[in-house]
Residue, then its C-alpha position, 0 to 999 in steps of 0.5 A: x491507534x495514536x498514529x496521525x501520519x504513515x512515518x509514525x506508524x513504520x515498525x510499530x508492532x501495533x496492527x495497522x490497517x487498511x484497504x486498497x482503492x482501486x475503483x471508487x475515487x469520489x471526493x468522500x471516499x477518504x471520510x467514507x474509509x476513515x470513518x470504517x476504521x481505516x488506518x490508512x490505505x492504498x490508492x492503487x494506480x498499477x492496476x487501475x485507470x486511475x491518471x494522475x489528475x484524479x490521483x492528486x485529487x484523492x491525496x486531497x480528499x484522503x487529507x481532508x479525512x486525516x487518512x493517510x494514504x500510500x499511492x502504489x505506482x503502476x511501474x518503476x520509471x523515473x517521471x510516474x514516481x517523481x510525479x506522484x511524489x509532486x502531487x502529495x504522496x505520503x507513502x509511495x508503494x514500487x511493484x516488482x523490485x527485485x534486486x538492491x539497485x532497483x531499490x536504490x534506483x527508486x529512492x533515487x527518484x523519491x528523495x530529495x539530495x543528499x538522499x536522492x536526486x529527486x528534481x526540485x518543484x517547492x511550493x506546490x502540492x507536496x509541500x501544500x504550496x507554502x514557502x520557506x528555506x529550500x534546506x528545510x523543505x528537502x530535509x522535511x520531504x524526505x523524513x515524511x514520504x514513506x516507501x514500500x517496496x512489493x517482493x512479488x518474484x522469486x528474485x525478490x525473495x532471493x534478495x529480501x534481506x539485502x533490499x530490506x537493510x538498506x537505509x530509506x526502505x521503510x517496508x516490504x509488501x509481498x505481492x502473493x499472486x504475483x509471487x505465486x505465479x513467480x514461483x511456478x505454482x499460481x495461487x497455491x498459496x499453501x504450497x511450502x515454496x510459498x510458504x518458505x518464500x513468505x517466511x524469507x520476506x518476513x525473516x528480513x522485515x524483522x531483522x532489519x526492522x522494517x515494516x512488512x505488509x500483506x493484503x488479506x481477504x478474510x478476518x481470520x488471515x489477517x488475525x493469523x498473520x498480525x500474530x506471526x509480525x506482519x504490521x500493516x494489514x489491507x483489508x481487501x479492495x473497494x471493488x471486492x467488498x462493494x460486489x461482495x455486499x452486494x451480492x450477498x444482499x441480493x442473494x439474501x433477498x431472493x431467498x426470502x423472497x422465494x421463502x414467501x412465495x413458498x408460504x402463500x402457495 
């Protein structure tokens, strides 16, 4: 791929992907997934347990590996994305933003002045506990966190080419259950209302040459949906995947266990 950080990988029509976290934080889950050909993945604390200790231990174990990783904040209040920016964000993911303001009231909390109003802590985690000119250190904080804003309701979808063009939103990242239920047909994921809200989300990422991002469950999905533009592509979840081979082994091994039996009776 050639992208050694999130800020490079924003626009870029080459597919990046990755995977969501959402259970196992263990301090070689960043080299586990770097090394299965992550380009990058979301650590997930809106529909997790996961507290901010273990999320600015995970930024760490994910650096360690040179994987970049977005944390997606369980809501939109001022002191949970501040505080995930302070421990290390790289790219930081907001659920349920529907309108404009939402948008710019959470680049508010994110950036840094002049962008933003984000309070001040140098010398920490963020900016890896080294000194240096304030000036320098807004400015280089504000370039590198990247935001990912999730179009997960039909007011969302009304106002995705407004959210899109402003300055400071790196992505759209549609929430499809989310979506679904917002449109009044859960998981009807064929369903043309679904579809047109898809192909509107889509429509403004690239008329304002924003990233767009879709968590997908399958190989062909993804494949489909890299060809109609969609960028940054999640390969499902940690706890999905883990069950998934699990199950398919074990089923795997009853049958030939019972196969055997079988045979020797």
């Amino acid at each position: 791929m050639g992208f050694d950080n999130l800020r490079a990988m924003i626009g870029a029509r080459a597919p990046k992907l990755g995977h969501f976290i959402l259970e196992f934080a263990s301090p070689g889950i960043g080299h586990i997934l770097k090394n299965a050909g992550c380009d990058w993945v979301v650590f997930d604390t809106e529909h997790s347990g996961f507290g901010i200790e273990t999320v600015k231990a995970t930024i760490r174990f994910a650096e360690a590996a040179r994987l970049p990783m977005i944390v997606r904040v369980g809501s939109k209040d001022y002191h949970h994305i501040a505080r995930v920016c302070d421990a290390g964000a790289e790219g930081i993911m907001l659920p349920l933003v529907g309108s404009p303001d939402e948008a710019r009231t959470i680049l508010q909390a994110i950036k840094y002045t002049p962008q933003g109003e984000r309070g001040v802590a140098l010398s920490i985690a963020h900016d890896n506990y080294r000194a240096g000119a304030v000036a320098d250190k807004l400015a280089a904080a504000n370039r590198r966190t990247t935001v990912f804003l999730q179009i997960e309701t039909a007011e969302g979808v009304e106002n995705a080419d407004a959210i899109a063009a402003i300055d400071g939103v790196d992505a759209l990242w549609v929430g499809h259950f989310d979506l679904s239920c917002s449109l009044g047909i859960p998981g009807e994921f064929e369903h043309p209302r679904f579809k047109d809200a898809i192909a509107t989300v889509l429509g403004a990422c690239k008329r304002h040459r924003k990233s767009a991002g879709r968590l997908v469950v399958d190989i062909a999905q993804g494949a489909a949906l890299h060809a109609d533009g969609w960028d940054f592509i999640a390969y499902s979840g940690d706890i999905w995947v883990y069950q998934a081979g699990v199950a398919a082994g074990l089923a795997g091994m009853r049958q030939a266990i019972a196969k055997g039996a079988r045979t020797d009776g």
